[in-house]
C-alpha positions in Angstrom: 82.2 50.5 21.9 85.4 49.3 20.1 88.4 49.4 21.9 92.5 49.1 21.1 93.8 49.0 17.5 90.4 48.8 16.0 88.9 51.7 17.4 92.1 53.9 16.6 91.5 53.1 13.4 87.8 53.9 13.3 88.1 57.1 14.5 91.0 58.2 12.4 89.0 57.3 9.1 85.8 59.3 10.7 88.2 62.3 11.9 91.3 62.9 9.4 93.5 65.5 10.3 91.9 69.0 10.0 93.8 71.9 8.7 94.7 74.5 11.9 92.6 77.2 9.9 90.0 75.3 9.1 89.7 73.9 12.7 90.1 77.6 14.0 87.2 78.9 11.8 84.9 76.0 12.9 85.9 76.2 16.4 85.2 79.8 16.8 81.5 79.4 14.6 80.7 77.7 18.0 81.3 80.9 20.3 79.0 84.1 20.7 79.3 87.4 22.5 77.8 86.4 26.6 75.8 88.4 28.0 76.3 92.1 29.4 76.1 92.9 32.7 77.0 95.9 34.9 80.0 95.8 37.3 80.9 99.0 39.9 84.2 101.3 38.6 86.5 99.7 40.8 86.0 96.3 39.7 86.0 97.3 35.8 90.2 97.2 35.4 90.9 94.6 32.6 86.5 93.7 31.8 85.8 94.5 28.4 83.3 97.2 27.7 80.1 96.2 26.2 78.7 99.7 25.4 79.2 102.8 23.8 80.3 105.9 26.4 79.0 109.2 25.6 80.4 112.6 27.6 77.4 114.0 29.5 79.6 117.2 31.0 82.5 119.3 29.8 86.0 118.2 31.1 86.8 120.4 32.5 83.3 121.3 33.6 84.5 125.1 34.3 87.4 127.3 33.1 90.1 126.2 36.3 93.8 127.2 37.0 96.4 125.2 36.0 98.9 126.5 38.6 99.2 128.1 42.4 99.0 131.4 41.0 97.1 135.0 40.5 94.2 135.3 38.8 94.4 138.2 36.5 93.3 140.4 33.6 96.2 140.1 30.9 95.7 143.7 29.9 97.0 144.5 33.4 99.9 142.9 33.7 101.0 143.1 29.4 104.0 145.8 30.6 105.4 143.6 33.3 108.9 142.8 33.8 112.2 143.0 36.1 112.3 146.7 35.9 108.6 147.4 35.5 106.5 145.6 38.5 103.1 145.9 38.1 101.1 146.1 41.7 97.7 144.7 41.9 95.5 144.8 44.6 94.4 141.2 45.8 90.8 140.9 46.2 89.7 137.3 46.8 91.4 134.1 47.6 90.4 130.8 45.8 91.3 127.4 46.7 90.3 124.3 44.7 86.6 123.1 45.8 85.3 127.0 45.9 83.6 128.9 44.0 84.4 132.7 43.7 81.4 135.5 43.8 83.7 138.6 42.9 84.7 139.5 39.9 87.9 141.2 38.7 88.2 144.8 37.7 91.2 146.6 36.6 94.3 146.6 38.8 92.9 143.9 40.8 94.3 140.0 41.5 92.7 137.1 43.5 95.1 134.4 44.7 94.5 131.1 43.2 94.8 127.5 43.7 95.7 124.8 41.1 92.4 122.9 40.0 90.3 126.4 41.4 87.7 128.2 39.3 88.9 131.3 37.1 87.0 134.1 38.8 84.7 136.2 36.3 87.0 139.5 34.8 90.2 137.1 34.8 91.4 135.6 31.8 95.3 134.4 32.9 96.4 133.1 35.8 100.6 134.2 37.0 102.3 131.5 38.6 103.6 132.9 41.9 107.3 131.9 40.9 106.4 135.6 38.8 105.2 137.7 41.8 106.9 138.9 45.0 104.7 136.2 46.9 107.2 133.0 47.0 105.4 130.9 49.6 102.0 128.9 48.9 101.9 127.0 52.0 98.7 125.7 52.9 97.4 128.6 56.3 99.7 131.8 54.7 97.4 134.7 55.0 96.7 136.2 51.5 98.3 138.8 50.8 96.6 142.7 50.2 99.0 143.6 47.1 100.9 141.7 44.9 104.0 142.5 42.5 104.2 140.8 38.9 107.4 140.6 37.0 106.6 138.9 34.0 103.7 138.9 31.4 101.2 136.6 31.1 99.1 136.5 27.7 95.4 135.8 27.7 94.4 132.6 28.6 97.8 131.3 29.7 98.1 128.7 32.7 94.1 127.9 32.9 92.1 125.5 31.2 89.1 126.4 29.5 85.5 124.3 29.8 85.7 121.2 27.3 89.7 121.1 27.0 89.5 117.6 27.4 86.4 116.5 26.7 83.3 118.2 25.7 79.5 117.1 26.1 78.2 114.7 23.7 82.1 113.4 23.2 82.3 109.6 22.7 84.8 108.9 25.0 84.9 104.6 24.8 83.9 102.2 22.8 82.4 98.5 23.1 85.2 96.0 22.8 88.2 98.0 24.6 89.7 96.1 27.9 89.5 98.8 30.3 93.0 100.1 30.9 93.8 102.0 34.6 93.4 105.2 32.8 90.2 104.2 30.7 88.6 103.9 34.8 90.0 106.8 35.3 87.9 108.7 32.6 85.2 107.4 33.0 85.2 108.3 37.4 86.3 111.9 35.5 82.7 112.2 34.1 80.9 111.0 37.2 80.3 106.9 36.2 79.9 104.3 38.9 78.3 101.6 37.3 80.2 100.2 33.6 78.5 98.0 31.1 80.9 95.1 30.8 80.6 91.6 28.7 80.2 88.7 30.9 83.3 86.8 31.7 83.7 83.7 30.5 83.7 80.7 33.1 86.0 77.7 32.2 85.3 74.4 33.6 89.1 72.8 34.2 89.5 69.2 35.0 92.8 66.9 35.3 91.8 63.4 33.9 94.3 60.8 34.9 95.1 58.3 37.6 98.3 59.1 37.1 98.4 62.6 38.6 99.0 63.7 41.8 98.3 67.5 43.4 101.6 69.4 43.5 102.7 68.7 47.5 101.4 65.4 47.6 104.3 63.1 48.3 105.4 61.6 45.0 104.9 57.8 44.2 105.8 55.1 41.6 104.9 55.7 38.4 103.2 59.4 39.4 103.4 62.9 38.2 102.2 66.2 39.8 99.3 68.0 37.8 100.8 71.4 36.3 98.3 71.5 32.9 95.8 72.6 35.4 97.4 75.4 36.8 98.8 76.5 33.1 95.5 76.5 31.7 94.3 78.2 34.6 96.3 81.1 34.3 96.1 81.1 30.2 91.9 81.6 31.3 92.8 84.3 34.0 95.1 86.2 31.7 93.2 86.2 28.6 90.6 87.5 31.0 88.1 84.5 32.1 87.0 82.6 35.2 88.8 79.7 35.5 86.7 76.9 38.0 89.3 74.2 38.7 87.1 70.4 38.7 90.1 68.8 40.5 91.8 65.6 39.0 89.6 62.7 37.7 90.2 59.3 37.9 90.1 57.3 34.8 86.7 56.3 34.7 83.8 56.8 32.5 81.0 57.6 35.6 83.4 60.0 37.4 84.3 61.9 33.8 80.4 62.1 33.5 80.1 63.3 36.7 82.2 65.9 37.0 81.2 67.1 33.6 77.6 66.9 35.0 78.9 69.2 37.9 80.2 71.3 36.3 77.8 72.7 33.9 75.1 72.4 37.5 78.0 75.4 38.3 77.2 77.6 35.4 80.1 77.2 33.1 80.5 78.3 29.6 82.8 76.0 28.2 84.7 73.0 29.5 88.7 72.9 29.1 90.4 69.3 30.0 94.1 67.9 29.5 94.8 64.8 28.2 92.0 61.6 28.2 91.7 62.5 24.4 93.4 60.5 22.3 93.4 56.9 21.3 94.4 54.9 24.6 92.2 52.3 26.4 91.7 54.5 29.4 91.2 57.7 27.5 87.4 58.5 29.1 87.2 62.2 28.3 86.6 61.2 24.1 84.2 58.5 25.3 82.3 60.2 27.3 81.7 63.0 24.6 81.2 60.3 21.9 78.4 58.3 23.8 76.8 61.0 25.7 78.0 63.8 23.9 78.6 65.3 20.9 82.4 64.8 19.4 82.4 67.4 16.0 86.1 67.7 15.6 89.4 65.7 16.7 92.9 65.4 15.5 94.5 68.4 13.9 97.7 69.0 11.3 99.7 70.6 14.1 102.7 70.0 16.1 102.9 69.6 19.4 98.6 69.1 19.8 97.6 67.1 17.2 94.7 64.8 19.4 92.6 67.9 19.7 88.9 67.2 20.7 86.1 69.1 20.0 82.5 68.5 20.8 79.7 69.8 23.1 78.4 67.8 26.5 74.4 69.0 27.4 75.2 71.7 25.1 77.9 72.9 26.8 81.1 73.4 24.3 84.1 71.1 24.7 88.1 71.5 24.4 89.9 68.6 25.1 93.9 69.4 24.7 96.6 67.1 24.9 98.2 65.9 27.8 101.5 66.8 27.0 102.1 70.1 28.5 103.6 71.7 26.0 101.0 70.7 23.1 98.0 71.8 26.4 99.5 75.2 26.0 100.2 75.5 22.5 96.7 74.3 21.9 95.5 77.0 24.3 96.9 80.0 22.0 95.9 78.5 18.8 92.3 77.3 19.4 90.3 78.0 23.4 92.0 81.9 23.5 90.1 83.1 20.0 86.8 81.3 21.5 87.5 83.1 24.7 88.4 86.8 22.8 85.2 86.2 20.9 83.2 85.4 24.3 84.6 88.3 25.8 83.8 90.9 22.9 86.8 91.6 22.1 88.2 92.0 18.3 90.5 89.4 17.0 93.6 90.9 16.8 96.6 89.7 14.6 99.1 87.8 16.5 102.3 89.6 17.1 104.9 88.0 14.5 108.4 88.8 12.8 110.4 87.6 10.3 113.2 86.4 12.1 116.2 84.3 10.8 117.0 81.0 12.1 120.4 80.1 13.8 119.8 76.5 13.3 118.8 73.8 10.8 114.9 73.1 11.6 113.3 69.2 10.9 109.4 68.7 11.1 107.5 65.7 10.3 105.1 67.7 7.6 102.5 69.3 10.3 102.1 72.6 11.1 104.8 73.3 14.1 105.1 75.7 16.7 108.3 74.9 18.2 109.9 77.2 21.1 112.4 79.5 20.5 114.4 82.6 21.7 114.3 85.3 19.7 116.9 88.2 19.6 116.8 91.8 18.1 120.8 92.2 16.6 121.6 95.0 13.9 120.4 93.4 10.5 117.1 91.8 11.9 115.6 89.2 14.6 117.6 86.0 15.0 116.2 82.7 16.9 117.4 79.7 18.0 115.7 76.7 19.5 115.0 76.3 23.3 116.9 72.9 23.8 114.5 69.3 22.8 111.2 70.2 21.2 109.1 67.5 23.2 106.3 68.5 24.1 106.2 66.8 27.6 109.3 69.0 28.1 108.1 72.2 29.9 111.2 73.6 30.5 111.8 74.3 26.9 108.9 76.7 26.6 109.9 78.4 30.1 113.5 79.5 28.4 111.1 80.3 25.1 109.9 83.9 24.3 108.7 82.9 20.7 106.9 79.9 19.0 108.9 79.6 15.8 106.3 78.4 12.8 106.8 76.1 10.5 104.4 75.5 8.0 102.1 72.6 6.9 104.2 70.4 4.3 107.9 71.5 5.2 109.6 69.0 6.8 113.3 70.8 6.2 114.2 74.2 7.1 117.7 75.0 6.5 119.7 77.0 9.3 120.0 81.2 7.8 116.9 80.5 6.7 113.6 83.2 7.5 111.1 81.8 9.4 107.8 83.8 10.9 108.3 83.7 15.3 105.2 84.7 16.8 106.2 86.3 20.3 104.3 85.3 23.6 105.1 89.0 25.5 105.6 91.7 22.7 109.0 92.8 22.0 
């Protein structure tokens, strides 16, 4: 295989730089929907549903009280007021989990619980803050009469069958991340078991002799591993299973091999930092060029241009940069689309502004994302750089709540000037 000088400029002429959209589009023709499979309600928080939801009861599945309360007929009670009490004669109490047999005739009231079944005859329920009866402590014998003081119209304070949902309702759709209250719904109308899309399972491996595990006692001419645990939580977050490979010496056979391992492990795609650029002891590349497939490196961006692409045994291929900063930023731009796609979920716009910029801005021509803060003042959203835009400098993108985007081409953007920001959190 060439090596040095030579083979830089071998693979340069076979791989010129690749627009970011362009790269984007043929990245993500790589990635399908996985699989489904079926996960129990309390583990379904943040999976993606992967089918459609259809109501098979009425919520609520029976007309129910809204309020501690009477249960009344409106008709009865239509005169009621401070210097007219109306007396009814209490018939029945209902607490929430019963079901009542009598029914309500004229003049006549059964004591009612919040969540408890409207009793046939009764068509309002009076909260007890407009009766005589003040206390609706839990053991309080029920009362034989009680006095209303204020009207109540038909219908008032109880929920009718359906008010919520009704039979045959879709309730949820494929493609929504289920949301605490989305579980909640769906334990409302009795389901245990929730189609969900597969999630995605990253392979993650460190290549580099010159990385050491964060605790390890530091030595000449080390550095502790952090793109691992960044690209770790960007899997978790965006919603895949991350399977950390460990760090990998630089060597062809132990690349191979942990490759190898990892896709005996079951993963969908293989995520590494660093090992593919140009450099002599750059394995990762090699690997995927001789036993491999290498279909895309080097990209028009800034910070991330040596961007591999390829497949190993079939099994798709990111390689980022080294460079924390350019690992992350090629995170967002490239492996979270594949993963969204993966995942069944919709590709959503990123979250942008106009913004106008506090500073002059230089670029060498590429597409850059460089890190900025981003404020909200009266006229509009201002941003400013984070401090020095290298992207071994982590720090920078710590203080950052915005990548600032400068398009391919511009190499000069002067300070006032607008300038899209797309934000990491929301706003």
């Amino acid at each position: 295989m060439p090596g040095g000088y030579a083979h830089a400029k071998l693979m340069s002429s076979q791989f010129p730089l690749t627009p970011i959209a362009e790269a984007q589009a043929r990245l993500l023709a790589e990635f399908s929907q996985l699989t489904v499979e079926t996960v129990p309600l309390a583990h379904a928080i943040g999976r993606v549903l992967a089918e459609t939801i259809i109501s098979q009861i009425d919520l609520p599945a029976f007309a129910n009280s809204s309020m501690d309360g009477f249960a009344v007929r409106a008709l009865d009670v239509a005169d009621a007021g401070d210097k007219q009490r109306v007396t009814l004669k209490v018939i029945a109490d209902i607490p929430a989990g019963t079901h009542p047999e009598g029914r309500i005739g004229p003049g006549q009231a059964a004591r009612i619980m919040t969540g408890a079944p409207i009793p046939e005859g009764a068509d309002a329920v009076v909260p007890v803050e407009d009766t005589d009866i003040g206390i609706r402590s839990a053991g309080v014998d029920v009362p034989k009469i009680v006095q209303v003081h204020r009207p109540a119209a038909s219908g008032a304070n109880l929920r009718p069958p359906g008010q919520d949902v009704c039979k045959g309702d879709t309730v949820l759709t494929p493609g929504r991340r289920l949301r605490p209250q989305d579980v909640g719904v769906l334990a409302m109308l009795g389901t245990s078991q929730i189609p969900v899309f597969r999630q995605p399972r990253a392979g993650i491996l460190s290549p580099g002799d010159e990385l050491l595990p964060p605790g390890a006692p530091i030595e000449p001419g080390k550095i502790y591993d952090a793109n691992s645990y960044v690209l770790r939580g960007l899997v978790t977050q965006t919603g895949g299973l991350a399977l950390p490979l460990g760090i990998i010496p630089d060597d062809f056979a132990a690349v191979r091999q942990s490759l190898d391992e990892a896709i005996e492990n079951g993963v969908d795609f293989l995520l590494s930092s660093g090992g593919v650029s140009v450099g002599a002891f750059d394995f990762v590349r090699a690997v995927l060029e001789q036993a491999g497939e290498l279909t895309l490196w080097r990209v028009n961006m800034r910070p991330g241009k040596p961007l591999a692409f390829g497949r190993y045994r079939g099994v798709p291929y990111f390689g980022l940069p080294g460079n924390p900063v350019s690992a992350y930023v090629g995170f967002q731009v490239f492996v979270k689309p594949a993963l969204i796609k993966m995942m069944g979920l919709p590709q959503l716009p990123r979250l942008t502004r106009q913004v106008r910029l506090l500073e002059a801005i230089e670029s060498d021509g590429r597409e850059s994302y460089l890190r900025a803060y981003a404020v909200r003042e009266a006229e509009g959203w201002v941003a400013s750089l984070t401090g020095h835009q290298g992207s071994g400098n982590l720090r920078s993108l710590v203080q950052a709540n915005a990548l600032v985007i400068v398009p391919a081409g511009v190499k000069h953007v002067p300070a006032g000037s607008q300038a899209e920001a797309w934000f990491f959190d929301g706003l």
